[in-house]
N, C-alpha and C positions, 0 to 999 in steps of 0.2 A: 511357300513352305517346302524344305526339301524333301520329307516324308511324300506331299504330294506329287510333286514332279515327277517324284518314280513312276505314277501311274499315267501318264500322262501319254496315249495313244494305246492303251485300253481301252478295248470294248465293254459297252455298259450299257445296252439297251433299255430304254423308259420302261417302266413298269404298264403294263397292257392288262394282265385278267384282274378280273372283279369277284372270281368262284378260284379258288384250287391253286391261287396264285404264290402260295408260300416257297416253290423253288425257284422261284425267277429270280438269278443274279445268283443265284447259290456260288456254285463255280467261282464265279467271278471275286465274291465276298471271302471266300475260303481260301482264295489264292492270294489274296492280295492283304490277308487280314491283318500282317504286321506291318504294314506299310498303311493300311488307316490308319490301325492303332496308333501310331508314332505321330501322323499328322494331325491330330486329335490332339495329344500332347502338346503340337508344337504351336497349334492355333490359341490352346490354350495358355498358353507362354506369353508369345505374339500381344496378345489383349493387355500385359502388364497392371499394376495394381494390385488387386486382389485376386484378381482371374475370373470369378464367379460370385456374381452374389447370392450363391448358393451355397457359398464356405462355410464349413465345419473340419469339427477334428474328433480323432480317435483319441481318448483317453485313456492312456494304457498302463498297467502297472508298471512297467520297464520305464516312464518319463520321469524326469525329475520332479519334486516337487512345486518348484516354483514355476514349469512350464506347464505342468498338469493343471495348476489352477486356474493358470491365464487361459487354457484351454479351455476348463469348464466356464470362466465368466462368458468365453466367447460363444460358445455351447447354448449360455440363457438368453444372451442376447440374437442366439437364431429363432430359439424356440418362442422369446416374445414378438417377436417381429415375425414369424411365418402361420405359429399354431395359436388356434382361436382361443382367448382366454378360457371362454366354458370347459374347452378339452382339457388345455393344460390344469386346469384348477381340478376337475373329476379324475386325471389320473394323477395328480397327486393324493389327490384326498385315497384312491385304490393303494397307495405306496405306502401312506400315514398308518391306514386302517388296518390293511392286509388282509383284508374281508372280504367276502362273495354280497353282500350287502353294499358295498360302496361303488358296484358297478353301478346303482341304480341312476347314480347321477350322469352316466354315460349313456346308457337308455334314453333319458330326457334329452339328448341331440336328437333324438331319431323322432319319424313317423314312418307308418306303412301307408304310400297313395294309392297302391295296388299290389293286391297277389304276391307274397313272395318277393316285392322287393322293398328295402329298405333305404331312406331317405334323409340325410343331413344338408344343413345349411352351416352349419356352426364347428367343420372341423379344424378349415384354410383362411389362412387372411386375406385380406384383397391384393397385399404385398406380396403373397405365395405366389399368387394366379398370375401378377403381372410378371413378377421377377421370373417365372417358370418359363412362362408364355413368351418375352424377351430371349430369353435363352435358347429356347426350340428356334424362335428366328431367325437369331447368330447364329447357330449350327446349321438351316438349312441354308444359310446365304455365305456359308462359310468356302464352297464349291469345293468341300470334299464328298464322292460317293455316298449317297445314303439308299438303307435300307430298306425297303418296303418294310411295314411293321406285321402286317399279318399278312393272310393268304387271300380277305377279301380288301382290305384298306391299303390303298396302292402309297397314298401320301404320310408323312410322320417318321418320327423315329423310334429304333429300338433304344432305350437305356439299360440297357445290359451287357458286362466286359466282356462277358462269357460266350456271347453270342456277337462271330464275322459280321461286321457291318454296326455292330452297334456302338454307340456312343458311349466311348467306357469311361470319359470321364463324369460322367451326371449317376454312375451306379452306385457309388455309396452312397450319395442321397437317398437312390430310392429302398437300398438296404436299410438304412436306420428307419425312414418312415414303412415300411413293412414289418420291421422286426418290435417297433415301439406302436405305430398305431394299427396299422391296416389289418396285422394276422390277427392281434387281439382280439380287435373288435368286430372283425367278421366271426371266429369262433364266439363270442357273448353273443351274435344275435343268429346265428345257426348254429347252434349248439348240440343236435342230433348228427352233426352230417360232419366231424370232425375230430379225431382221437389225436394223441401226439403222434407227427411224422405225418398227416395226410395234408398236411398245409408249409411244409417244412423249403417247399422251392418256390418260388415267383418268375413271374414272366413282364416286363413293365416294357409300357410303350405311348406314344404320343400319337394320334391320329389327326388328319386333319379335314375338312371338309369344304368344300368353296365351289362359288360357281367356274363352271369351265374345268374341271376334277373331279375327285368322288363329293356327289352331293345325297347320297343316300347311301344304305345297307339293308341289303335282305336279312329275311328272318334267318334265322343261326342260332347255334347253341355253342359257348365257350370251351373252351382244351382247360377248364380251371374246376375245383373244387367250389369255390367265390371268387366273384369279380369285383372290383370297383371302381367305380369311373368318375371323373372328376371333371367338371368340367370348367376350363379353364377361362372361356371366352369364344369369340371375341365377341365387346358387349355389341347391341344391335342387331345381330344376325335374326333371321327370319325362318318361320320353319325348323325342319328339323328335331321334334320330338320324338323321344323313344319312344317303343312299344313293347307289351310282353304279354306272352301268354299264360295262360290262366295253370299256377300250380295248385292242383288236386291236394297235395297235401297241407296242412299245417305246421307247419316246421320251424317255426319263427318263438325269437319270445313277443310278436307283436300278434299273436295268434286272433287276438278277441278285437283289435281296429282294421280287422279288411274292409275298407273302406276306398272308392274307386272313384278318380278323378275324371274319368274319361272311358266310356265302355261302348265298346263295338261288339258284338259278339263275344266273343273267345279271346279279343286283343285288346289290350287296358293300356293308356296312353300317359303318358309324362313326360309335361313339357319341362326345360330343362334351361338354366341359367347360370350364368360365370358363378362358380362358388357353389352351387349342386354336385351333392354326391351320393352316387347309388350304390348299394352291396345287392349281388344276389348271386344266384346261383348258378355256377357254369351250365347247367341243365338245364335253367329255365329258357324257353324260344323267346328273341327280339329279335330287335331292329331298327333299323332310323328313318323317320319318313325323312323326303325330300329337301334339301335346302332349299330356301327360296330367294335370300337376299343375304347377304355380305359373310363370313366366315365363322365358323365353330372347330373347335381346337378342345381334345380332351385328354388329358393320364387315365391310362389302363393297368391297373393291375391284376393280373390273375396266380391265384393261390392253387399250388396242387404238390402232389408230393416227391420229395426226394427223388424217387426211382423212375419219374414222370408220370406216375400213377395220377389217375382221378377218380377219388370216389364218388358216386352218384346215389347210391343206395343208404337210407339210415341206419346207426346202430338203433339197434334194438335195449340193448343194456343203457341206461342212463352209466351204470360204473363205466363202459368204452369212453364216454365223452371225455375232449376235452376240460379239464378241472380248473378253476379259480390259479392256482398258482402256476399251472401248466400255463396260462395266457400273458400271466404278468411276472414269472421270474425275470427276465431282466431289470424289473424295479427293485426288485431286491438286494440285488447283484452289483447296483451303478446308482452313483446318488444323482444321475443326469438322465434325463428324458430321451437324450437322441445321444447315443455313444454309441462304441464297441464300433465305430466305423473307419475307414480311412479320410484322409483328411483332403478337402479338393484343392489344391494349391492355383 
């Protein structure tokens, strides 16, 4: 790739801290970041076909008619093949209704195994997980520069254009699934702790964990409003259960099933499997205990706002909260589940 060759006797020291590690490679990422950008592009060229089979498209008013259609056929056929029936069928039925009633069917994904976090099996297909999972592994065996993703997870990638070093072409994916599932639904199930604008930026990234790398994370608290984390695989792997501490408050609509799968003290345990996904709250303390055997791979998104604000603290007004059509205007707005995005060629 010519993009890449330019970098080519640049220094790029391995990622080393485990605490405070978020500027390592700064410099490096920030100098060089149209020169990834572009090799990104041209890898993704390189592959021929379709590119990704994470393909979609914007459907925009400016297309003509007869490409906007073919658009949206291609549109339903991401959404049956990636989004788990239950989901898609509950936010249609929220788009039919236009009701604060019709979320209920969206609730019924969830359980609470402990404290303050919130629990799905039934968002992602097993096609998402694998086709994701695949992707992450051509990008890192792609031998362009990657990014450490946070400041304790040394392995994974950022998906985000916005941010040197990230992977800009996988960011409209993770814009339509933010703007259609993840903001939604993290405001329906913490519903104190969000007004319009405090959830309005995202931060998405892929981590990875294996013997001989990072095989655990300390206890921490997220830079997000709500987290969620998905985890993608790999099947088999050993160990590695999250953990979290104990939120004092009630702030959930699962308020009346805290119910605890795994209790030590003050730290409540869930163990976690390809197709598991947690919401909770950037404030609340986890972590990972140790890997033991073969790899785990998971999507991070974290919700906070616009200005890089985080709020921690509830409104007190139920009128502050985020409202029913605050969550799902875009259904209104698009006869398509995943739009309003750029298209991944």
């Amino acid at each position: 790739m010519a993009g890449f060759k330019q970098l080519e006797g640049s220094s790029l020291p391995p990622p080393g801290k485990v605490v405070n590690g978020e500027a390592e490679g700064d410099e490096f990422f920030v100098a060089h970041n149209d020169t990834i950008s572009r090799a990104w592009e041209e890898f993704l060229m390189e592959r021929g076909g379709g590119g990704s089979c994470l393909k979609y498209h914007a459907v925009r008013a400016v297309d003509a008619q007869e490409s906007a259609e073919r658009q949206r056929e291609e549109n339903r056929g991401w959404e049956e093949r990636y989004v788990r029936e239950e989901l898609r069928e509950a936010i249609q039925r929220i788009a039919q209704l236009g009701e604060p009633a019709a979320e209920e069917d969206i609730m019924h994904l969830f359980d609470s195994p402990v404290p303050g976090v919130i629990r799905s099996a039934n968002l992602f297909t097993s096609d998402f997980l694998q086709c994701l999972q695949d992707e992450l592994e051509q990008c890192a065996g792609a031998g362009i520069p990657l990014r450490r993703p946070n400041g304790m997870n040394r392995y994974g990638l950022i998906l985000d254009s916005e941010v040197p070093g990230g992977v800009g072409y996988l960011s409209p994916m993770v814009e339509a699934l933010v703007q259609n599932i993840v903001r939604p639904v993290a405001s329906l199930l913490f519903p104190g702790y969000m007004m319009r604008g405090d959830v309005d930026a995202h931060y998405a990234f892929s981590v990875r964990y294996k013997v001989g790398q990072d095989v655990h994370l300390a206890e921490h608290r997220d830079a997000s409003v709500v987290t969620m984390n998905l985890c993608l695989g790999v099947n088999g792997f050993q160990g590695s259960s999250l953990y979290f501490g104990t939120e004092p408050e009630r702030d959930t609509h699962f308020e009346d099933a805290w119910s605890c799968e795994g209790d030590h003290g003050d730290r409540h345990f869930v163990p976690i499997t390809p197709g598991t996904v947690l919401f909770h709250r950037g404030s609340q303390q986890h972590g990972a205990l140790p890997l033991t055997r073969g790899e785990r791979v998971n999507l991070v998104m974290w919700l906070y706002g616009s200005d890089g604000s985080v709020r921690f603290a509830p409104y007190e007004n139920r009128s502050d909260w985020m409202t029913f059509h605050d969550r799902w205007e875009h259904l209104f707005s698009s006869p398509d589940l995943i739009h309003n995005t750029k298209s991944i060629t």
